[in-house]
NUFIPA-578737 format. One record per residue: residue in three letters; x, y, z of N, C-alpha, C in turn. Coordinates in Angstrom, 2 decimals. Last residue first. Example, Ala and Ser with C-alpha at 12.3 -4.5 7.8 and 13.67 -1.06 7.14 Angstrom:
! NUFIPA-578737
SER:12.85:-2.25:7.08:13.67:-1.06:7.14:12.90:0.03:7.87
ALA:13.19:-5.69:7.80:12.30:-4.50:7.80:13.20:-3.30:7.80
***
This chain:
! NUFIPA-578737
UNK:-2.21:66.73:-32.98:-2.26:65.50:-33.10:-2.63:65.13:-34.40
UNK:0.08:68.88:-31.53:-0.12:68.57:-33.12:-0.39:66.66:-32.63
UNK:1.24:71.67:-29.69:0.59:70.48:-29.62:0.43:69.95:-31.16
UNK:3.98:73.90:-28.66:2.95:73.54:-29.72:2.58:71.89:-29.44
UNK:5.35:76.88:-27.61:5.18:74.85:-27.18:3.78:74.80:-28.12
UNK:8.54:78.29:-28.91:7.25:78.44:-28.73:6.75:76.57:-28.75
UNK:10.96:80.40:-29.06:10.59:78.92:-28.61:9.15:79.11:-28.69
UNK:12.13:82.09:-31.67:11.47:82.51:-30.47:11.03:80.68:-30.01
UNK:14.01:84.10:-34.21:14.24:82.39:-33.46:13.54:82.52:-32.08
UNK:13.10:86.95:-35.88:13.85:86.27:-35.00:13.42:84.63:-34.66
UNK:12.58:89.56:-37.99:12.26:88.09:-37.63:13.35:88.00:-37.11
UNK:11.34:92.47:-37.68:12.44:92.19:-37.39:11.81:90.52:-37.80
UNK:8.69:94.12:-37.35:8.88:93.57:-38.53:10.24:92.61:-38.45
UNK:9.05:96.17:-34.87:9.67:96.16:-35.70:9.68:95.31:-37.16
UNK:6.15:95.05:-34.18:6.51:96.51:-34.45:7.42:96.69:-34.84
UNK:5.89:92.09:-34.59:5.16:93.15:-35.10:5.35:94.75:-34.80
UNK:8.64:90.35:-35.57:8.38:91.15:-34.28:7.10:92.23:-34.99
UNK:7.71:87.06:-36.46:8.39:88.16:-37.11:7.69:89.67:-35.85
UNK:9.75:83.78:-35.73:8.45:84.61:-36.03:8.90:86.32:-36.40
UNK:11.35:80.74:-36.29:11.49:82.07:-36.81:9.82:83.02:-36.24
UNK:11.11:78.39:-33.55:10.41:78.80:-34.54:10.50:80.31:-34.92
UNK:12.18:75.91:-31.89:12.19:77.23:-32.11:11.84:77.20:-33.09
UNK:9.31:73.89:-29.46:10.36:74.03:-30.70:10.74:75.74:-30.62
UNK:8.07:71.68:-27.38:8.84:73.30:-27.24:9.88:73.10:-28.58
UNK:5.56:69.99:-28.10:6.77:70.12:-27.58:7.28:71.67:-27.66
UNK:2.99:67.17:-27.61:3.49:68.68:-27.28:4.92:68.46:-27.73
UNK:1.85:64.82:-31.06:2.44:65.16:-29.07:2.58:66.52:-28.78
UNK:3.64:64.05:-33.04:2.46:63.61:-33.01:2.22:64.12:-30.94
UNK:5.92:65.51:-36.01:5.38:64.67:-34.88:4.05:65.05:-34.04
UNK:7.53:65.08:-38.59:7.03:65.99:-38.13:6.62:64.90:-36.95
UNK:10.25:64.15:-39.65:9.66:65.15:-40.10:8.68:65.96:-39.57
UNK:12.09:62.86:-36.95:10.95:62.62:-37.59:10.55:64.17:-38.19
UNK:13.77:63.93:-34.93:14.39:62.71:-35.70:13.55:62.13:-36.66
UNK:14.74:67.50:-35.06:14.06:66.13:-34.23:14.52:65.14:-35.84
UNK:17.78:68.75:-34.06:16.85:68.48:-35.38:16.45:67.51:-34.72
UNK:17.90:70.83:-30.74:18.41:69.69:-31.53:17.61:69.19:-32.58
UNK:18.43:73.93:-29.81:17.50:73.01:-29.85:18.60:72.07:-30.75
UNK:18.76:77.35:-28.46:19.51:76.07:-29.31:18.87:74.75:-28.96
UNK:18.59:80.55:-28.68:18.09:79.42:-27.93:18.37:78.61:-29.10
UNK:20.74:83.30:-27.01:20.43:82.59:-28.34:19.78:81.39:-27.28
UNK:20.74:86.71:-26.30:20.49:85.54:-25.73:20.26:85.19:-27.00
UNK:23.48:88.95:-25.56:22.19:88.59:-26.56:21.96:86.97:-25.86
UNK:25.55:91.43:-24.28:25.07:89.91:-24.54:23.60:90.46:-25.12
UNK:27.91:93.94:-26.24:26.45:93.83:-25.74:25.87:91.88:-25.52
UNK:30.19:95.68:-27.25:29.46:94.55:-26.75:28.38:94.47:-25.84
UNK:31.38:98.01:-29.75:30.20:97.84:-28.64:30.19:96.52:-27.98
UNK:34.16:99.66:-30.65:33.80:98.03:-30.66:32.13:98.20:-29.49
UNK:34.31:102.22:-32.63:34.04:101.81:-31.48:33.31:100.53:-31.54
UNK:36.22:104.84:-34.53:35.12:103.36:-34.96:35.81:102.90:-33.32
UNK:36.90:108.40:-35.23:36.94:106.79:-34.90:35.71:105.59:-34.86
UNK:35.67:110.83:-35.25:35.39:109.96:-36.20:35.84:108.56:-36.01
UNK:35.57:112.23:-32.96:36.35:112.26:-33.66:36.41:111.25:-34.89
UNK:33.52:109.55:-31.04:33.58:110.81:-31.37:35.10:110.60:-32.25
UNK:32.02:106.46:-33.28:32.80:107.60:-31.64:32.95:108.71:-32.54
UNK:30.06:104.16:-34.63:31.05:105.85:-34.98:31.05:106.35:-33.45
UNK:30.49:100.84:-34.19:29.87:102.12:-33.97:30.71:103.30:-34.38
UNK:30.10:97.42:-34.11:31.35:98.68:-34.32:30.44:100.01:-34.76
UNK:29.34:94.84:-32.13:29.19:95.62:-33.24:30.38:96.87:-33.28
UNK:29.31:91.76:-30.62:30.43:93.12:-31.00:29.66:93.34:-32.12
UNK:27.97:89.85:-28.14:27.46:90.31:-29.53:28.43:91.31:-29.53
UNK:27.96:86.98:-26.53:28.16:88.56:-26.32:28.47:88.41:-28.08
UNK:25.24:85.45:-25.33:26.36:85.39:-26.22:26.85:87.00:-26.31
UNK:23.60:82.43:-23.39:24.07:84.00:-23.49:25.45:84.29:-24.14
UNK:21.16:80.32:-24.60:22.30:80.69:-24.21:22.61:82.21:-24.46
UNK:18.81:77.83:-23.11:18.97:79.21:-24.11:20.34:79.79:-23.32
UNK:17.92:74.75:-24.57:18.07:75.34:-23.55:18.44:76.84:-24.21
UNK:16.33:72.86:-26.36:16.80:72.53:-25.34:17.08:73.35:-24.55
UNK:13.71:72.98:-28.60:14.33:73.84:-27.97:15.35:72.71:-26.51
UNK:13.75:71.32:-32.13:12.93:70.83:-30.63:14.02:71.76:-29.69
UNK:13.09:72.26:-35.14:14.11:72.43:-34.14:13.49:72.03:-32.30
UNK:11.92:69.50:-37.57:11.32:70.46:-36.41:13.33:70.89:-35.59
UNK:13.17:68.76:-40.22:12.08:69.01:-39.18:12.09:70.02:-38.45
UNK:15.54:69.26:-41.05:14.92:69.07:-41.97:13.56:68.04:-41.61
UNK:16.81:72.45:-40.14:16.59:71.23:-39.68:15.27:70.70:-40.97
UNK:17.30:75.46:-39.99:18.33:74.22:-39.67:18.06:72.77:-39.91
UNK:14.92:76.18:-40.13:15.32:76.23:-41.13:17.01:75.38:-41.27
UNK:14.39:77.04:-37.25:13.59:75.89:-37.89:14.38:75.52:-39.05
UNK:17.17:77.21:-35.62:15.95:77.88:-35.83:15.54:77.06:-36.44
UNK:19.58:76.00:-34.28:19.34:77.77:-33.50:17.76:77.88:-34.42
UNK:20.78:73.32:-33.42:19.90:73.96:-34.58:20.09:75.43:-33.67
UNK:22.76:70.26:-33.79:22.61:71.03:-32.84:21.56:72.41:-33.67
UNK:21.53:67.17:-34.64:22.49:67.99:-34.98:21.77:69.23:-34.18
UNK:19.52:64.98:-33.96:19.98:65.59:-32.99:21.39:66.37:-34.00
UNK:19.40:64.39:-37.71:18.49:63.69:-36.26:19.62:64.54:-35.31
UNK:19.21:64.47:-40.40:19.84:65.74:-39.61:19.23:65.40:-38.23
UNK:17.55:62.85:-41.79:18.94:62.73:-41.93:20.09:63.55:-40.71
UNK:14.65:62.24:-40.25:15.45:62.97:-40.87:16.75:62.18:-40.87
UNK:12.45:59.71:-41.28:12.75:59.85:-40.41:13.50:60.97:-41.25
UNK:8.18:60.37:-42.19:9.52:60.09:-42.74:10.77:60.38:-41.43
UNK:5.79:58.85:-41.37:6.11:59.84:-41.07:7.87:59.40:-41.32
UNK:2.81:57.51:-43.73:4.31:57.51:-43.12:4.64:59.29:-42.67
UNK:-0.65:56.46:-42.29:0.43:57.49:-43.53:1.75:57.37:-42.68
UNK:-3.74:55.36:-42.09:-2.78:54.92:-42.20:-2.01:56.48:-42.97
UNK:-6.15:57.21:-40.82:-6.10:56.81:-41.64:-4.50:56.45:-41.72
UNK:-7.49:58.55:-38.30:-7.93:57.39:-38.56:-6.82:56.87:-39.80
UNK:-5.30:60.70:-36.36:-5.72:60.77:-37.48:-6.08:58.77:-37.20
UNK:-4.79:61.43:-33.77:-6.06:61.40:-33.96:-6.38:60.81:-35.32
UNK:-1.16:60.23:-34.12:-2.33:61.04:-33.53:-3.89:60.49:-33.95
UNK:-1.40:57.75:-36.62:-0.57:58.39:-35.64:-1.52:59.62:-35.13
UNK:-1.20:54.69:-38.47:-1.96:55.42:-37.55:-1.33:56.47:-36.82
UNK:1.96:54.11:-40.30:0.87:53.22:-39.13:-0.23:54.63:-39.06
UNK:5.30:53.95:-40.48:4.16:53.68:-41.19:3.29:53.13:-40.09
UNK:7.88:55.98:-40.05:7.34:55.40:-39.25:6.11:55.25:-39.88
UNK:10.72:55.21:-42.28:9.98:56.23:-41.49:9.00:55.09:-40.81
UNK:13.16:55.38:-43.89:13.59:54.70:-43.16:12.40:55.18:-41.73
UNK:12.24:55.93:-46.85:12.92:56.84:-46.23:13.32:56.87:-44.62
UNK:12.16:53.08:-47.36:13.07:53.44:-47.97:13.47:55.18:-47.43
UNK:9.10:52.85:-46.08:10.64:52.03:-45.62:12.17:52.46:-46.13
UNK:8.49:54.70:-46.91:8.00:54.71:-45.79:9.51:54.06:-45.92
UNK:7.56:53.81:-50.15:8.52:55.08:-49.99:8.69:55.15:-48.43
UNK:6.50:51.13:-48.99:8.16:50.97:-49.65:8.52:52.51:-49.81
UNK:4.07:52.16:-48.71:4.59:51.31:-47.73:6.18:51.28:-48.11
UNK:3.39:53.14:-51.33:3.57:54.26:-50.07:4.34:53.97:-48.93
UNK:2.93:50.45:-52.65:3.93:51.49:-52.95:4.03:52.66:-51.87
UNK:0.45:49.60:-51.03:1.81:49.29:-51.03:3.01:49.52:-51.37
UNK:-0.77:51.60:-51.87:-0.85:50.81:-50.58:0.42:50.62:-50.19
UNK:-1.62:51.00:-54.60:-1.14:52.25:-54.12:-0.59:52.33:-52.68
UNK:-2.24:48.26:-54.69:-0.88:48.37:-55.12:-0.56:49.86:-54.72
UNK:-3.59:46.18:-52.66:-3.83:47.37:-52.78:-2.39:48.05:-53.30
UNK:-5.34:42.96:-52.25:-4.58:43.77:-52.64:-4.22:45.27:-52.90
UNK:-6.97:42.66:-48.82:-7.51:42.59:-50.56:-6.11:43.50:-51.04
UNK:-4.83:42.59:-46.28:-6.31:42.83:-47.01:-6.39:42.66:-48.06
UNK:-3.30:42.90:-43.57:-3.14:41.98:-44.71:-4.44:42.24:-45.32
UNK:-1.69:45.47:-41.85:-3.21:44.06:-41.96:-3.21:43.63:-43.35
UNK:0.37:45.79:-39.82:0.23:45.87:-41.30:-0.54:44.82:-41.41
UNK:0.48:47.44:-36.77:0.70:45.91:-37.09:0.02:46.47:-39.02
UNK:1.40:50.09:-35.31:0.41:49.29:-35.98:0.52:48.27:-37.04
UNK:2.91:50.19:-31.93:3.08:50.39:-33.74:1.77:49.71:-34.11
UNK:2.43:50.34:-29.56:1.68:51.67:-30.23:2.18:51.29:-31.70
UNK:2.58:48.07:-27.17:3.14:48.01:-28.09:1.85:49.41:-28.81
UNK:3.62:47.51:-23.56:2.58:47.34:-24.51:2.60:48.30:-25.82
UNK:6.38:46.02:-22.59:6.11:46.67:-22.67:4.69:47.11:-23.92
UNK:6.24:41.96:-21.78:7.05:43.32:-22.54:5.53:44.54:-22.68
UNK:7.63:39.83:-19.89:6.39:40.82:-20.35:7.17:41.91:-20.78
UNK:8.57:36.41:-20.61:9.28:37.82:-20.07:7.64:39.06:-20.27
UNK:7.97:33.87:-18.55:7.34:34.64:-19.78:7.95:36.10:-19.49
UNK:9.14:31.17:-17.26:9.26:32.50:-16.74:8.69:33.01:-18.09
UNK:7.85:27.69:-16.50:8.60:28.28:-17.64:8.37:29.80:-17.24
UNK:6.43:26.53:-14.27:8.37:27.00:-14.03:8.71:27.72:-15.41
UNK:3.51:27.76:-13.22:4.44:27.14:-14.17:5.85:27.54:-14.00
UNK:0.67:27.98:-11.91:1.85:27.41:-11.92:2.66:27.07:-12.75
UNK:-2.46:27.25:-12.30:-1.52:27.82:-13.06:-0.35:27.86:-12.81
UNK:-3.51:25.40:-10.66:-2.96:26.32:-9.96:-2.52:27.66:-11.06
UNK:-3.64:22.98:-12.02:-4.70:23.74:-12.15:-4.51:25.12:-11.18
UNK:-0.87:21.77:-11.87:-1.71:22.47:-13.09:-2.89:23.17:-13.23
UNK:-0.70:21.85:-8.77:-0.13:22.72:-9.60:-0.62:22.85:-10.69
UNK:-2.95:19.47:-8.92:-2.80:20.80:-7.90:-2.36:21.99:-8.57
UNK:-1.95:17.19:-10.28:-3.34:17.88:-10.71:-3.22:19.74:-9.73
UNK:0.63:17.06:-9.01:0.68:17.44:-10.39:-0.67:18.17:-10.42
UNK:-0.67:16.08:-6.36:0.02:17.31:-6.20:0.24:17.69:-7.89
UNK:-1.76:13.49:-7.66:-2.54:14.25:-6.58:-1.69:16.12:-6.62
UNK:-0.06:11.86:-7.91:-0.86:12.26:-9.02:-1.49:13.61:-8.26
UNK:1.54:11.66:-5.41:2.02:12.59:-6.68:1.45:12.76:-7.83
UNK:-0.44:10.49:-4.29:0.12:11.59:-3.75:0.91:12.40:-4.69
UNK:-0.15:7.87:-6.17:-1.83:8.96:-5.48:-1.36:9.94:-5.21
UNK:2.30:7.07:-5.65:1.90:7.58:-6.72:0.55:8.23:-6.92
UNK:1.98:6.63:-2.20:3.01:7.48:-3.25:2.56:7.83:-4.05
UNK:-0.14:4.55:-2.15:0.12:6.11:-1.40:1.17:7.08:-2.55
UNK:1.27:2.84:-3.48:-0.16:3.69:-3.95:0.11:4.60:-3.47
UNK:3.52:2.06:-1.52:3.88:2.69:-3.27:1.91:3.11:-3.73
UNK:1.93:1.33:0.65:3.13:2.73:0.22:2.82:3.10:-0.57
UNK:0.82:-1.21:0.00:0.00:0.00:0.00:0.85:1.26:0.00
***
């Protein structure tokens, strides 16, 4: 009668653990996923040519913000190179921080001589984002133009875009 005991007892504890869920194999969990999976549908050759300019400009194909409708967002060439304004960048200038620069001009003094001026100026310097355009807030610089002088300058400004 042991050996029953025994093998009762270890049929007995298997049924336990399997219905325990229990398992020695470890499942890693990964982080929950925003790309959009490429659905397989009725052929669509315009579709699919958009899909290959996407891959070939090495971009992000799927759904993005609010928008319902599939489109690529191309990556840049000019990804974190250092920017002072939009026109640096072949996106967005995303603002990092603002710096103080001393500025020399040369002026008329008296007796007609020429006079070095210095004066600081503040510059703000951002990095080329890494996507043509994007989907979120952020603080970019952006040229605008001073309405009483007309002047354009490099001003940060935080913009949303879904």
């Amino acid at each position: 009668m042991g050996a029953m005991k025994t093998s009762m007892l270890s049929a007995l504890i298997v049924l336990l653990v399997s219905c325990s869920g229990a398992s020695t194999v470890q499942e890693k969990s990964s982080p929950p996923s925003t790309a959009v999976k490429l659905e397989k549908g009725p052929a669509n050759p315009a579709r699919d040519a958009e899909i290959e300019k996407c891959r070939q400009c090495k971009g992000n194909w799927g759904r993005h913000g609010l928008s319902q409708s599939e489109f690529c967002i191309c990556r840049t060439t000019d990804h974190n190179k250092e920017c002072y304004e939009e026109s640096d960048c072949q996106g967005s200038c995303v603002y990092q921080r603002t710096d103080t620069v001393a500025e020399s001009r040369t002026v008329p003094c008296n007796d007609g001589e020429d006079c070095i001026v210095r004066s600081p100026r503040i510059r703000h310097v951002g990095v080329c984002s890494e996507f043509v355009m994007f989907v979120g807030c952020r603080s970019v610089i952006r040229t605008t133009t001073d309405p009483k002088t007309g002047e354009e300058r490099p001003e940060v400004i935080h913009i949303c875009a879904d």
